[in-house]
C-alpha positions, -999 to +999 in steps of 0.1 A: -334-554+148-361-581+156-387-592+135-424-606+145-441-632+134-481-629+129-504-636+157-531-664+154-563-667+176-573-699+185-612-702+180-618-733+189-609-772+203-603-785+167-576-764+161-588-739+140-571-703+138-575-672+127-546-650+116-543-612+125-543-587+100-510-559+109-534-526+117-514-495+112-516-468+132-535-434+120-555-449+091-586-468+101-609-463+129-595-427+143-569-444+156-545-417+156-522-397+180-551-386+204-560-426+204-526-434+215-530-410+241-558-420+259-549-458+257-516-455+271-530-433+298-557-456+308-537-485+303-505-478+320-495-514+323-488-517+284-457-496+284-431-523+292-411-505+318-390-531+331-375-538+301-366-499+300-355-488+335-371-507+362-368-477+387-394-453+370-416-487+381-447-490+387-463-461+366-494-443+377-511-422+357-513-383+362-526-365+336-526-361+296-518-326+280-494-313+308-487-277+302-450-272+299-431-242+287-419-264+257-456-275+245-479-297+263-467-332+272-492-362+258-491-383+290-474-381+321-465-404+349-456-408+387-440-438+405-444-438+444-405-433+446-415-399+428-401-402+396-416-389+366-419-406+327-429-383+303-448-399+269-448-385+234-470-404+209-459-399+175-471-414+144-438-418+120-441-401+084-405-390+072-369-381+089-384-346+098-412-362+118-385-382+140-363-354+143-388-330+158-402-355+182-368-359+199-358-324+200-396-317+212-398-348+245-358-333+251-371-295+253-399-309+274-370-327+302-352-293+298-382-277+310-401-299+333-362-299+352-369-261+362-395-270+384-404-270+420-430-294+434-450-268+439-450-257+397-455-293+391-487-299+418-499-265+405-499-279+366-510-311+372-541-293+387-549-274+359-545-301+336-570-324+356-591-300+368-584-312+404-574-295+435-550-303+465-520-327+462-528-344+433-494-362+422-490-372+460-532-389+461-525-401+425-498-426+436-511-431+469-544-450+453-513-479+446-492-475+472-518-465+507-491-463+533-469-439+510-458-411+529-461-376+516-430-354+532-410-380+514-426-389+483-425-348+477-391-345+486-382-375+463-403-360+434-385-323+443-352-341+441-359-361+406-370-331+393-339-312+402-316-335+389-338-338+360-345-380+367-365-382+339-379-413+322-385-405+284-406-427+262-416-419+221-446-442+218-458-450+179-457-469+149-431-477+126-400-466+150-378-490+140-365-467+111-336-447+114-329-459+153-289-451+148-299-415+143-320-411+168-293-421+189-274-397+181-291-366+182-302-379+220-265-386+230-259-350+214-287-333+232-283-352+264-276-327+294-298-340+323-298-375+338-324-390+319-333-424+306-348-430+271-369-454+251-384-462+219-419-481+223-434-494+194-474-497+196-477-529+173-519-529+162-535-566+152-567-572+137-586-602+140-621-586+124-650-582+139-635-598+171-612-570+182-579-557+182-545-568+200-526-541+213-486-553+215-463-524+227-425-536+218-394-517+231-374-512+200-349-494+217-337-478+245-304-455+263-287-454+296-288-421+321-261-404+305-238-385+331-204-379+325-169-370+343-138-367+342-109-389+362-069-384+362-058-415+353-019-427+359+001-443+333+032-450+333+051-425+352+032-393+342-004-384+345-033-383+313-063-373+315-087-394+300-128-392+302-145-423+318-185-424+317-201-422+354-225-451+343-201-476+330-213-495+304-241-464+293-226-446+263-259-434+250-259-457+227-293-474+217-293-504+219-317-533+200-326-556+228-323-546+264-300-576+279-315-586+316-294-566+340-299-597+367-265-604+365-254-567+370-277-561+401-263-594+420-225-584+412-233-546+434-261-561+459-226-566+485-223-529+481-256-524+488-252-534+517-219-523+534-219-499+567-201-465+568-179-452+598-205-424+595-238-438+616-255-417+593-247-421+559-274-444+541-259-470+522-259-473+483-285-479+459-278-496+428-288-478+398-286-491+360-258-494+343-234-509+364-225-484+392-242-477+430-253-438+442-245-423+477-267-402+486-250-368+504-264-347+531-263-317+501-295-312+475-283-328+442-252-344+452-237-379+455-209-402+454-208-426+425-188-462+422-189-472+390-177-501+371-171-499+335-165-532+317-151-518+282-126-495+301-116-519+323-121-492+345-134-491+384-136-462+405-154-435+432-159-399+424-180-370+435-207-357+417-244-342+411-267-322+395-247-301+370-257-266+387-253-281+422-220-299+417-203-267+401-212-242+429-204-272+458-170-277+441-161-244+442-162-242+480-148-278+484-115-268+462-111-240+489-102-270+510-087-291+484-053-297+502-066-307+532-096-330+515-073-350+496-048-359+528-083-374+540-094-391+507-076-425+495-040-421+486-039-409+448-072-396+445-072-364+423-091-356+398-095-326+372-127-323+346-115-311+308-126-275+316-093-270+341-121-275+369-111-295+403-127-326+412-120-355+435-122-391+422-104-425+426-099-451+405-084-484+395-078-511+370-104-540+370-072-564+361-055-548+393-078-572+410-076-609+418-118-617+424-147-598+424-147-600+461-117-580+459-127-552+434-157-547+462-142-545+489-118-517+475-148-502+462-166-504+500-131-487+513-134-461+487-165-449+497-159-451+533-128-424+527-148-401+509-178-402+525-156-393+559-139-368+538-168-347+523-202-356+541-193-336+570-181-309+549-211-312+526-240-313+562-224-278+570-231-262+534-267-271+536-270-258+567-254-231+560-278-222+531 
């Protein structure tokens, strides 16, 4: 865990400073909870979200005190793409404190993911005491040419497969991170992200206070399935994480994912037989979405370094992705003569899934490992998108 050094103020030419006296939160100056509150939601540019997960970028405030069924969330924010980040400030006191606050933000994803747009326009309202579209004109003041059939069908869709960005903004956070973790991990059913924000207070006296938010800590989405892997001559099944590298593990200091993003931009960028399939977005950690013609359902190539594992599978939104595989499997036969040769897949329950997958030391380059990847996709997209247009038409 990393440790700060004092902050000096420079007062003038000759080199005279002025050290900063540590101000904790919740003791002086009614600089408590409420306090927290109201600075993060008029300062939305002190929550270091890049360093978190640069998608939920930028944030624009929409209200404080959203009415939930869990409890009332402190502050919540909107990005033009139409994802949300949810805020709990918390001053730490004991384990119990830390505890509840991470069952509490969790119960708030569980129930935020329930919503329509039209439950979440109809609270924001109420909470800010404004009428019409408010989430859509809130992130229109930063982005003026956003359009608002698709920043509401974004929002719709982040909120039904619960796309949550969770933060715990507060003091003294850096206790007891390795628990934390694992409640969260424990607890994790939708496809959230999380962080850990530490609101770091300086006093330099009668000339003001320095405000120095800190991520401490932070996890990956965590979505999971499950891939039949060959070894040998016989078949195991073994469980392999959808993204990669993400665990739910905390981790101390985010490493930059520069690196990451410039090893998937080729697949970024790849066309499909299909003229209409849109091609994949990369999404952190290490693996790019396809988005399918169905609510709540993609394709997923992933690449998971510790596993040594590559691959393609279907999946979604937990709900979604059960009911959908239940009337693919009526055609399973038939879907897996059109799918690459070997791809089967079965989840730990018995259920039937479809999947590929292959060794990262099966490969010679990186080039190689993409292009296979590329082919992948291009199967199962022909395979299922078809199949998948017809179910949503079909209702």
């Amino acid at each position: 865990m990393p440790t700060y050094g004092n902050i000096l103020l420079r007062q003038d030419e000759n080199g005279a400073f002025t050290t900063a006296r540590r101000a904790p939160l919740g003791f002086t100056d009614g600089r408590n909870e409420a306090w927290l509150r109201d600075l993060l939601a008029g300062h939305p540019d002190l929550l270091p979200i890049e360093e978190v997960d640069p998608s939920f970028a930028p944030l624009v405030p929409l209200c404080t005190e959203l009415s939930t069924e869990a409890g009332p969330v402190d502050v919540v924010f909107i990005s033009p793409s139409g994802r949300l980040t949810l805020v709990e400030c918390k001053l730490w006191r004991n384990p119990e404190a830390r505890r509840k606050v991470i069952a509490q933000i969790l119960d708030y994803a569980r129930a935020v993911s329930g919503w329509s747009y039209a439950d979440l326009q109809r609270r924001v309202a109420t909470a800010t005491g404004r009428k019409g579209n408010v989430p859509f004109e809130a992130a229109r003041e930063l982005q003026p040419d956003l359009d608002e059939a698709a920043f509401v069908d974004a929002t719709a869709r982040a909120l039904r497969e619960g796309r949550f960005l969770l933060l715990i903004a507060g003091d003294g956070i850096r206790e007891g991170i390795t628990g934390m973790a694992e409640l969260i991990t424990r607890n994790a059913a939708l496809g959230f992200s999380f962080g850990l924000v530490e609101v770091a207070l300086y006093q330099f006296g009668e000339q003001g206070l320095v405000v120095q938010p800190r991520v401490v800590a932070r996890t990956e989405t965590i979505e999971r399935t499950f891939v039949h892997l060959q070894a040998g001559g016989g078949g195991a099944l073994q469980e392999v994480a959808e993204e990669a590298e993400a665990r739910g593990e905390v981790r101390g200091e985010p490493p930059s994912m520069a690196d990451e993003r410039a090893w998937w931009e080729p697949l970024t960028r790849i066309s499909f037989d299909d003229p209409e399939q849109e091609a994949p977005s990369y999404r952190p950690r290490n693996h790019v979405r396809v988005a399918m013609p169905y609510p709540g359902i993609w394709l997923t190539a992933f690449r998971s370094m510790g596993d040594g594992v590559c691959g393609v599978f279907f999946t979604g939104a937990k709900s979604e992705a059960r009911q959908v595989l239940e009337r693919l499997n009526e055609e399973r036969e038939q879907i897996l003569t059109e799918l690459p040769e070997g791809s089967d897949t079965r989840r730990s329950s018995g259920e039937l899934g479809f999947a590929s997958y292959a060794q990262l030391s099966d490969f010679a380059s990186d080039d190689e490992c993409r292009e296979w990847l590329a082919q992948q996709l291009n199967q199962f997209v022909n395979a299922l998108r078809p199949r998948l247009k017809a179910m949503a038409k079909q209702g």
